[in-house]
Structures are given as structure tokens and as C-alpha cells.
N, C-alpha and C positions, 0 to 999 in steps of 0.2 A: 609596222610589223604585225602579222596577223596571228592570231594565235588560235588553236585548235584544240578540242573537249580533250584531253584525256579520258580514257576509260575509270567510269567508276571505282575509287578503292574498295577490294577486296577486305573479308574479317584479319585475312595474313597478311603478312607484309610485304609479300612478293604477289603478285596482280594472278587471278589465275590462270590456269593451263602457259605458267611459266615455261613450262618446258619445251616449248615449241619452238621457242627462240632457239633453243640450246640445240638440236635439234637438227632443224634447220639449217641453221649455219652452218653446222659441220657438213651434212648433203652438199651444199653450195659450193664451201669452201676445198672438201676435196674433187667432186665436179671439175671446178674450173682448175686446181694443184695440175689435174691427169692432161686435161685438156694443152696445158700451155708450159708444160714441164720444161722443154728443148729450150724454149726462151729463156727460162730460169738459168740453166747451164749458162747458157754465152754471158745475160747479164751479169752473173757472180766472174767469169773469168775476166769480162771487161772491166768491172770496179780492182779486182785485183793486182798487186804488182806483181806479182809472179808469171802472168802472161804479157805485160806490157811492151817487153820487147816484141812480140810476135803480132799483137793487135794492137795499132796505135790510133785508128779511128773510131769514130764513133756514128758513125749514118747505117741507116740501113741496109744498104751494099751489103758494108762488113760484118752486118749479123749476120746476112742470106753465105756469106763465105764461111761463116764460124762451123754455123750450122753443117758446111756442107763438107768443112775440114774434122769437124769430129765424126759427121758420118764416115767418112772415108777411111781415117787414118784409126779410130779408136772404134769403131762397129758400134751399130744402130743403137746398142743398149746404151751408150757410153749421151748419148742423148736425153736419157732417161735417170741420168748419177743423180743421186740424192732425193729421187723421189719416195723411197722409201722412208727415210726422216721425213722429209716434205711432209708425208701425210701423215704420220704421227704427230706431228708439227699443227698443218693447217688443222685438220679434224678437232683436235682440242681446242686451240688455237681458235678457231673460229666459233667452235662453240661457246666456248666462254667468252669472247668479243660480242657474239651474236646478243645470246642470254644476260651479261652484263648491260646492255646498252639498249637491248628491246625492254625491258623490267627495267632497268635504272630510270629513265626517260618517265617512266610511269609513275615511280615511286619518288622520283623530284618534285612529279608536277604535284602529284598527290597533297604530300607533304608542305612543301616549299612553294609554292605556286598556285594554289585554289584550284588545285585539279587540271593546271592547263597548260599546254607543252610552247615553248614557243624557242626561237634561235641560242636561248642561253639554256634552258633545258638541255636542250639537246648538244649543244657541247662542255656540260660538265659533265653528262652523262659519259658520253664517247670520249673525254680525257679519261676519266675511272675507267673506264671499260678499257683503252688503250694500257694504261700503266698495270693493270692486274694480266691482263692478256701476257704483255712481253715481259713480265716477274716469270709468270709460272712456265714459259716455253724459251723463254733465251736458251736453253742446256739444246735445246732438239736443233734450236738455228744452227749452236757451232759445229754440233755433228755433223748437219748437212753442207756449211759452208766446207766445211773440211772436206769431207767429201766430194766433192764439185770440183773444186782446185788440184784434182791427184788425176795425174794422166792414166790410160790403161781404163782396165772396168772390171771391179770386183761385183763381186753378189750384193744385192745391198743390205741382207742381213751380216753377212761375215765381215762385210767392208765397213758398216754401223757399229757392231761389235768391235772389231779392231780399232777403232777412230776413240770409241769410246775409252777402254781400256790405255790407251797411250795416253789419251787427252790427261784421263786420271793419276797416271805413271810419273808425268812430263811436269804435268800441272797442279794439278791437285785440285778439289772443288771448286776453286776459284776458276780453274779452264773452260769449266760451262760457263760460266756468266761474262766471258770476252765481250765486247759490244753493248753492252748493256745500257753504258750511260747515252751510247748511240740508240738505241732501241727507246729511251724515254726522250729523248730529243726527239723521237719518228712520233712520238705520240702526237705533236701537231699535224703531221699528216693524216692519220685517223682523226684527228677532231675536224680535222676542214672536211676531210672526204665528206663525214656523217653529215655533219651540217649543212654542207651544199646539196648530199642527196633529197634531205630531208626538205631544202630550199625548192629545187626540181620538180620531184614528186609532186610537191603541192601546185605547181606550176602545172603538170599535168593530170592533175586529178580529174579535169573536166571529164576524160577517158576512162579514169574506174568505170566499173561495169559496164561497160557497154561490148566487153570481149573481142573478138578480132584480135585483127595485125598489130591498130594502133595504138591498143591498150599495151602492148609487151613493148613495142615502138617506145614510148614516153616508158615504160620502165625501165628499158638498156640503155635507151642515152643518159638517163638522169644517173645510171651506176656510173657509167663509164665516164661519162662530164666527168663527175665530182672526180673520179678515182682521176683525171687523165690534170687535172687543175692540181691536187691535192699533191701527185710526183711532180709537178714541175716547180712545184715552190718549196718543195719540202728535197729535192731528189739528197742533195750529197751529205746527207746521215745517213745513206742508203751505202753510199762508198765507203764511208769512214768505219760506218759498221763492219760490212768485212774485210776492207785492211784489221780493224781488231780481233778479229777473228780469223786469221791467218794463221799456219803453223810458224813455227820454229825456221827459222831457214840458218843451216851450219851452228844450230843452237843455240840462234842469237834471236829473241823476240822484239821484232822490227816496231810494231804500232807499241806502245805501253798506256797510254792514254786517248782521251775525247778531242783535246786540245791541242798535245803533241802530235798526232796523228793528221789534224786539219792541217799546223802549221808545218811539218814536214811535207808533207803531201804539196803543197804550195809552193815552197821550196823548194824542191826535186822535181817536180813535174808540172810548175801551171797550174792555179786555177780551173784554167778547162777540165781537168782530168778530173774535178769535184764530180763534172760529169758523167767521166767514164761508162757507156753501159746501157746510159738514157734509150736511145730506139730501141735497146732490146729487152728493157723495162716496160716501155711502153706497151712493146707488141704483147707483153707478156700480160702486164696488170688491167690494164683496159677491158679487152676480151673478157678475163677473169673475173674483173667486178661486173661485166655484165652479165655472166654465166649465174656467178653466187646469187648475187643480188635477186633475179629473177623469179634462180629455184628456193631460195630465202620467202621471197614474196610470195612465191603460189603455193611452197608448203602452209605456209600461214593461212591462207584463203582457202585452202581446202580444209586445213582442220577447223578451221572457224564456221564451217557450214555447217 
């Protein structure tokens, strides 16, 4: 395992021009939300039970048909449901993923480490930065999951507003935080992502500076690898998450837990259905981490000139 200088610690305790991370991420992270929203829609209707009768596959066919049944039948907007949490969602969301795990990484090695980042750095880093990430935004996911699963196409401020107000009527504080314990379960997914990017990257470092195609070349595959390894081992907390964050159906709250949720789900539908969703996660996150990741990178590089 090879290990590489961290940057000198700074007189504070945060490495300077912290905020670049912070920054950063959120450019990235809503970049890529705008880019690949439509994907988003089908993938949450596919984990869900509430569509299952109607989409019972999982290939890519039956995204390219989801897609092309909600353009038709619910108007082009209806493509676009939940992008408005989305990006109140990612924009933070990501900033604080970004800035937690660009500085953390630093402030490990610093401390912990002799100044030097190596494979375990960087994934205590990116567990912390996972676990505070999905604390402070679980409330904005259920807004948007809810949203996504309602036929029709409201405004997404009135339809945010409305989703919110019931959530709070229906539920009470507790209704934001649905899926939660599924959201710290996904934390291995952000830990692997980071750490394989971070694996990658160094893998193509020979291409720093040298600008071109095949510098940004070894930057988007190394996002996308990590992100495209990172859902396949990690995918069905992704399903379980929103079966628990489901509405009410006839007043009766179907998922109640982490556990009862897996083994129901198992029970009623297979196994397979953990994957529910898969191709149209793919198509969605991949793209997306090579979008973020990119404009992550070269915001960095620019300010660092």
C-alpha cells in the first residue's frame, strides 16, 4: 500500500482554503442532480411497491419504456418530479460530503497518521463524512421520495410544501427521518465509492498535468468505476430505503423497520426485487459521479492556482 504526503497542517484545525471542498461539491453534486434527474424518477418508482404491479422488470428496455410512459401519459415535467428537493437535497448534501471528507482525510492524516493519507485514512474519513451527510438531509430524501411515487405533476414548490405539511400532520418529526437506519447502512457505499476513487485516481496520476482528453479520461472513469462497484455491492439499502419511506397506503404504514422491510420484501416478492431499479440507478449514478467528481476536481485546480 502506498501512501502519499498530506498537505502540511495548517495553525487551525481545518487545512486551509477549506471551503473549497464545500464548494465544490455542491457545483458538482447539483451539475450532475439536473443532468440525470428522469433516471432518478424511474429508479425510485422501480424500488417501490406501489408501482410493481405495473413494472415488473428490471433491464434497460424497461427504463427506456418508463421513461417514455411518463413522458406520454404524465407530461415532460412529470420527468423532472422531485427535482426540486433533489437539489436542496444534493447542494448540501454534497457539500457537506464533499467538505467533510476533503478536510477530514487531512485532519486524520495530520493528527493520526504523520501527516500521511493512505487506504484507512481515507475510509474513516468517508464513513464520517457519510454518517453526518445522511443525519443532516434524510428530512429532504423523504420529501423527494414522496414526491416521485405520486402520479400527476404538481409545482415542486406547492407539491414540497404540501408533502411536507402531511408528512408533519400524518407523522410527526419522526416522518422525516423514515429510512434512516437504511441511509447508515448506504454509508458502506460512500466508503467504498471514496476509497476506490481515491485507489484509481492514484492509478492515473501519471496524466495529472499533462491536460488533454486523457487527463479528464482517467478522471471520469476513476468516478464512475468507483460509483458503478460501490452500487453493485451495496444496491438493496437503496430499495429498502424507499419502501421506508413510502406513504401511508389506506392508512396502514407498510415498511416499519431496517429488518422487517428486508425480510418482508423477501417474502412477498423474491430476493431479486432487493434489486429492483438497478439499470436505472446505474444509468443515473455513474454519469452523475462522473459529472460531480470532475467539476469537484477542476473547481479545486482552478482555485489552487
Amino acid at each position: 500500500m502506498t501512501d502519499t504526503a498530506a498537505p502540511k497542517a495548517s495553525t487551525s484545525f481545518l487545512p486551509a482554503k477549506s471551503w473549497q471542498h464545500f464548494v465544490a461539491g455542491g457545483l458538482g453534486g447539483m451539475c450532475g442532480a439536473i443532468v440525470t434527474s428522469p433516471f432518478d424518477v424511474v429508479k425510485t418508482r422501480l424500488q417501490s411497491s406501489l408501482f410493481r404491479e405495473k413494472h415488473t422488470t428490471m433491464s434497460m428496455a424497461e427504463t427506456g419504456h418508463i421513461l417514455r410512459d411518463i413522458y406520454r401519459e404524465e407530461s415532460p415535467r412529470a420527468l423532472f418530479k422531485g427535482l426540486g428537493p433533489t437539489l436542496v437535497g444534493v447542494v448540501p448534501a454534497r457539500s457537506i460530503n464533499f467538505f467533510t471528507y476533503g478536510n477530514g482525510k487531512q485532519v486524520i492524516a495530520n493528527n493520526f497518521n504523520d501527516g500521511r493519507e493512505n487506504t484507512w485514512v481515507h475510509l474513516t474519513a468517508a464513513a464520517i463524512a457519510g454518517i453526518v451527510t445522511g443525519t443532516a438531509t434524510n428530512p429532504i430524501w423523504v420529501v423527494k421520495t414522496r414526491l416521485q411515487l405520486e402520479s400527476g405533476a404538481r409545482t415542486a414548490l406547492g407539491g414540497s410544501w404540501a408533502t411536507i405539511t402531511t408528512i408533519m400532520r400524518e407523522e410527526g418529526v419522526r416522518g422525516f427521518y423514515k429510512g434512516l437506519s437504511a441511509s447508515y447502512l448506504g454509508v458502506t457505499e460512500g466508503t467504498i465509492q471514496w476509497v476506490l476513487y481515491e485507489r484509481l485516481k492514484r492509478l492515473t496520476a501519471g496524466t495529472e498535468g499533462k491536460g488533454g482528453a486523457l487527463e479528464w479520461v482517467g478522471m471520469l472513469g476513476s468516478a464512475g468505476t468507483a460509483k458503478c462497484v460501490a452500487s453493485l455491492i451495496t444496491y438493496p439499502h437503496e430499495v429498502i430505503r424507499t419502501r421506508l419511506r413510502q406513504p401511508k397506503v389506506n392508512g396502514v404504514m407498510k415498511y416499519t423497520g431496517l429488518w422487517q422491510t428486508l425480510r418482508l420484501i423477501i417474502a412477498e416478492e423474491g430476493a431479486r426485487r432487493l434489486y429492483g431499479g438497478l439499470s436505472a440507478h446505474l444509468m443515473r449514478v455513474v454519469p452523475n459521479a462522473a459529472v460531480m467528481y470532475s467539476i469537484y476536481e477542476g473547481i479545486l485546480r482552478w482555485e489552487s492556482k
